[in-house]
N, CA, C and O atoms as a DFTB+ gen file, in Angstrom:
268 C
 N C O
     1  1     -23.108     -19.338      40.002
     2  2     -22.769     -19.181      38.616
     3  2     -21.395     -19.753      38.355
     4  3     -20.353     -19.340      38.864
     5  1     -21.516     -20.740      37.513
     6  2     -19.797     -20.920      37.263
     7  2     -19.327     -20.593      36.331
     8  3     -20.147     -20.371      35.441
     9  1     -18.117     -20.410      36.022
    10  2     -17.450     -19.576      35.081
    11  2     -17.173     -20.166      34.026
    12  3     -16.478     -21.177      33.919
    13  1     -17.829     -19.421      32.979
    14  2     -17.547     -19.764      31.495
    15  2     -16.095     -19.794      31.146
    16  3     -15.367     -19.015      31.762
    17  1     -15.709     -20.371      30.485
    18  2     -14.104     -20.338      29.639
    19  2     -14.475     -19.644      28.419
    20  3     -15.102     -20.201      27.518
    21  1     -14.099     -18.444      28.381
    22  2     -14.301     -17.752      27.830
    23  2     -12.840     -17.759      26.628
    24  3     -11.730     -18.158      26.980
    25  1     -13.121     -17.275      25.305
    26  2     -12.203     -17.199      24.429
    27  2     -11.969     -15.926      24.049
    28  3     -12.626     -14.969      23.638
    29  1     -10.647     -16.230      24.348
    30  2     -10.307     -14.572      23.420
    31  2     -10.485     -13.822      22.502
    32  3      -9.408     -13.703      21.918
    33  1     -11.348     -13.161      21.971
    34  2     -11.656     -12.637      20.741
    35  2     -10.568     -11.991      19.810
    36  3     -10.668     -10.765      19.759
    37  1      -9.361     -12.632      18.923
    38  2      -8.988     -11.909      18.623
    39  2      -9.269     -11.585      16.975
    40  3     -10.169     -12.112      16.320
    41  1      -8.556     -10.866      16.601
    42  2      -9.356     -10.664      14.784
    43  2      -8.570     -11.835      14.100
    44  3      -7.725     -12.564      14.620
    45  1      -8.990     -11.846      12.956
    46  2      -8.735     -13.015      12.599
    47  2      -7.170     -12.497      11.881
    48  3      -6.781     -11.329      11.905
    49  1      -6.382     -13.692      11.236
    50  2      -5.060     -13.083      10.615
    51  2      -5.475     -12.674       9.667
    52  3      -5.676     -11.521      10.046
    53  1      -5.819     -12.695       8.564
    54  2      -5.991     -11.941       7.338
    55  2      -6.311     -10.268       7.712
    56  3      -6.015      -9.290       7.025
    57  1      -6.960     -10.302       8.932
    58  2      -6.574      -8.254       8.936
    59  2      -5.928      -8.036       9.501
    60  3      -5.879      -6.881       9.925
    61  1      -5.196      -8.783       9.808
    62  2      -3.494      -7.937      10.038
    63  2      -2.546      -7.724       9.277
    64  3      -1.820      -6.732       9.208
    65  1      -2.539      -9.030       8.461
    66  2      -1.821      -9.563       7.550
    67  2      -1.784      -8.292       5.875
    68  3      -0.884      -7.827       5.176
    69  1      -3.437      -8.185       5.896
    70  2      -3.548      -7.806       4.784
    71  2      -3.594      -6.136       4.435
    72  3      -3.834      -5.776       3.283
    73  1      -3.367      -5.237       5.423
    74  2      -2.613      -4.176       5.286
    75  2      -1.425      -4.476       5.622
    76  3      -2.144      -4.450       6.621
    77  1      -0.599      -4.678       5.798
    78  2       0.738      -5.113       5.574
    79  2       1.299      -5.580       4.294
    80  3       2.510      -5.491       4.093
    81  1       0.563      -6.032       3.488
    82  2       0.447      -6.383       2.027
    83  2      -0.099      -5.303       1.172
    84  3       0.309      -5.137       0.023
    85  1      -0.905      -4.657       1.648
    86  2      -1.281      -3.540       1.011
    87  2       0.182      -2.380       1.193
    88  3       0.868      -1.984       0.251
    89  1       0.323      -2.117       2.257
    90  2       2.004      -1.270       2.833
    91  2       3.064      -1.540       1.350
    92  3       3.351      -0.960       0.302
    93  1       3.357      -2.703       2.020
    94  2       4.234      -3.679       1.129
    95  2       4.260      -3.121      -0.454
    96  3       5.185      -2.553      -1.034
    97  1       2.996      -3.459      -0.927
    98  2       2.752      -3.333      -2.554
    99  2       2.648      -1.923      -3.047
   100  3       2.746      -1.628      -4.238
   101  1       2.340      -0.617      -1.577
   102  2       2.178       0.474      -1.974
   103  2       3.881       1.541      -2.117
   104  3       4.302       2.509      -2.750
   105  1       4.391       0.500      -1.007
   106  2       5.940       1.115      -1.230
   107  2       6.589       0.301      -2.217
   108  3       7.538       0.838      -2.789
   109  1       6.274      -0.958      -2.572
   110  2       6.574      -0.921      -3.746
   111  2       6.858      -0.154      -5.483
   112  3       7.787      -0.162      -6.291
   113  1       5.533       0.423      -5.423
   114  2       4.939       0.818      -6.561
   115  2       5.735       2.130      -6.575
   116  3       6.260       2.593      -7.588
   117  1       5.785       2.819      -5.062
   118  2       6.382       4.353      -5.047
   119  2       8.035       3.927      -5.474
   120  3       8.397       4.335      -6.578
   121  1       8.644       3.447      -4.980
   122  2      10.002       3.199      -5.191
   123  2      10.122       2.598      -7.071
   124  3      11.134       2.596      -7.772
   125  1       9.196       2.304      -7.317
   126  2       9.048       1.954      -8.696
   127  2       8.865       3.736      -9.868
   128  3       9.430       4.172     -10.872
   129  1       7.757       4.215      -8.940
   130  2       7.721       5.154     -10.000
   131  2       8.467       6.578      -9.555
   132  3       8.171       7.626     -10.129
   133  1       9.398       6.535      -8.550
   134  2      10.868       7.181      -8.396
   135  2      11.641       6.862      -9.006
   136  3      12.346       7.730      -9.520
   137  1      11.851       5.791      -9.206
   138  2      12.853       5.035     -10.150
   139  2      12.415       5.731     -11.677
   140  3      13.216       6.449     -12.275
   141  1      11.218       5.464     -12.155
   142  2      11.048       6.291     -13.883
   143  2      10.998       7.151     -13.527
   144  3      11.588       7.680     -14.469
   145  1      10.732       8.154     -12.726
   146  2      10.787       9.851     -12.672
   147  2      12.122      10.258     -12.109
   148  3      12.255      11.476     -11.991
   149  1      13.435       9.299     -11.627
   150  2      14.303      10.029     -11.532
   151  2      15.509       9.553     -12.687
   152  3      16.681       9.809     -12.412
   153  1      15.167       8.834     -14.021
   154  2      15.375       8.837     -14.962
   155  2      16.290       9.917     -15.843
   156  3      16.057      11.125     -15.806
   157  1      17.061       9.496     -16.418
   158  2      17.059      10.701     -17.286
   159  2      16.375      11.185     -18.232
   160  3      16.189      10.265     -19.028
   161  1      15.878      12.147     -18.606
   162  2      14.572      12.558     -18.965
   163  2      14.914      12.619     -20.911
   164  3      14.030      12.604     -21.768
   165  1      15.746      12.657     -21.055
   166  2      15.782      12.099     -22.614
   167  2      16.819      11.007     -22.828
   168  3      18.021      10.999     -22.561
   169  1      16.119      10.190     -23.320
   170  2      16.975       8.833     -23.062
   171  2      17.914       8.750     -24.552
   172  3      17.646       9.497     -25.493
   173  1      18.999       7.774     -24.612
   174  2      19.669       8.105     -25.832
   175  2      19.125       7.512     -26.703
   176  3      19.651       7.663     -27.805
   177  1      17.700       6.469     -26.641
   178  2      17.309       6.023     -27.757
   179  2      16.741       7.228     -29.013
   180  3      16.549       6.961     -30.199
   181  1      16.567       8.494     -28.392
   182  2      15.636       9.210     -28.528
   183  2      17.038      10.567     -29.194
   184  3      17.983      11.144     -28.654
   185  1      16.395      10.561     -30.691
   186  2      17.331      11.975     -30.812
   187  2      16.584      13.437     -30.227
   188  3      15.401      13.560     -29.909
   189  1      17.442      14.278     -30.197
   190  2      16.664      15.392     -30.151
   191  2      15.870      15.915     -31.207
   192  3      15.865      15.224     -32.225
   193  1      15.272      16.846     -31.224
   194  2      13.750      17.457     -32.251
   195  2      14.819      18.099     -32.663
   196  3      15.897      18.515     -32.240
   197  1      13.992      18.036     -33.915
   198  2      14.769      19.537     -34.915
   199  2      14.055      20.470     -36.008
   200  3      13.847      20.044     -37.144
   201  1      13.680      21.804     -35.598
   202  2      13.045      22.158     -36.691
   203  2      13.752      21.973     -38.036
   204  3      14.953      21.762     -38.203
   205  1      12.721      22.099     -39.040
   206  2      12.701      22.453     -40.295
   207  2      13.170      23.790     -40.455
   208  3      13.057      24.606     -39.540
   209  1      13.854      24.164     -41.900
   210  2      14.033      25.630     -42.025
   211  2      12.824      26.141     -41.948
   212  3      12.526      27.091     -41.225
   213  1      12.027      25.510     -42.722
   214  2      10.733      27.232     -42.485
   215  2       9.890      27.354     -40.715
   216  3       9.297      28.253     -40.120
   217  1      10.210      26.119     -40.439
   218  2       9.579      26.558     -38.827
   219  2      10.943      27.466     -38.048
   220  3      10.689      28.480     -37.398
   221  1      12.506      26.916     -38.226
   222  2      13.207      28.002     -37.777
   223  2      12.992      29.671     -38.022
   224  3      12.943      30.549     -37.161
   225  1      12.887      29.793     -39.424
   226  2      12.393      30.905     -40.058
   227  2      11.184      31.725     -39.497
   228  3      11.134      32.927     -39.239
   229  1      10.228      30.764     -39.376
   230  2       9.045      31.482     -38.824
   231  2       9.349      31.471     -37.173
   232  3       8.829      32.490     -36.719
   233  1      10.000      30.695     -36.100
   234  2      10.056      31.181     -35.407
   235  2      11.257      32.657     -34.818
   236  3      11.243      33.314     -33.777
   237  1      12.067      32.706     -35.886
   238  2      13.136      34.004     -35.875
   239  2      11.736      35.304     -36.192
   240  3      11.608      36.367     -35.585
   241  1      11.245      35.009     -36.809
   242  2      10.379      35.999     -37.451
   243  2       9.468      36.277     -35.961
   244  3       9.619      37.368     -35.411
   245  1       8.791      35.536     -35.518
   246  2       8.038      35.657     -34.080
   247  2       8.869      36.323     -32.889
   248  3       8.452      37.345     -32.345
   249  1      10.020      35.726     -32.519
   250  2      11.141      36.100     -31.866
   251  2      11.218      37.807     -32.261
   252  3      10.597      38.634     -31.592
   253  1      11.713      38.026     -32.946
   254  2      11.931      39.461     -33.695
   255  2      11.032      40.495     -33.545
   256  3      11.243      41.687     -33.324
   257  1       9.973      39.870     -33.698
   258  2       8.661      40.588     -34.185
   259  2       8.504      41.203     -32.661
   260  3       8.938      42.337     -32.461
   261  1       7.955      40.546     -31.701
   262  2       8.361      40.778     -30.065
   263  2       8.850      40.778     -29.464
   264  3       8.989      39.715     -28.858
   265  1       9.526      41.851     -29.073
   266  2      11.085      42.674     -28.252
   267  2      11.121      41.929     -26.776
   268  3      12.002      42.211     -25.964
């Protein structure tokens, strides 16, 4: 029997490659949406809310009403 030359089977590059790209794009995305969630959470474009007198009113009245 003589000996075949046999080839190395190895996987091809694209599956190595392509979780590594997946890695890549997934720590991407996290460092992205740390970045908007460690934000300041009311930005100055944004005034604050303000009731109306009769919603102040009605909520003094609620407040009051339950000790």
């Amino acid at each position: 029997m003589a000996k075949r030359s046999r080839r190395r089977r190895e996987p091809p590059k694209r599956t190595l490659i392509a979780p590594l790209v997946m890695l890549a794009g997934g720590m991407a995305v996290g460092v992205l949406v740390w970045h908007v969630l460690m934000l300041d959470p009311s930005p100055r474009w944004r005034s604050a809310e303000q009731l109306s007198r009769q919603d102040r009113e009605a909520l003094e009245r609620v407040l009051t009403a339950h000790p």
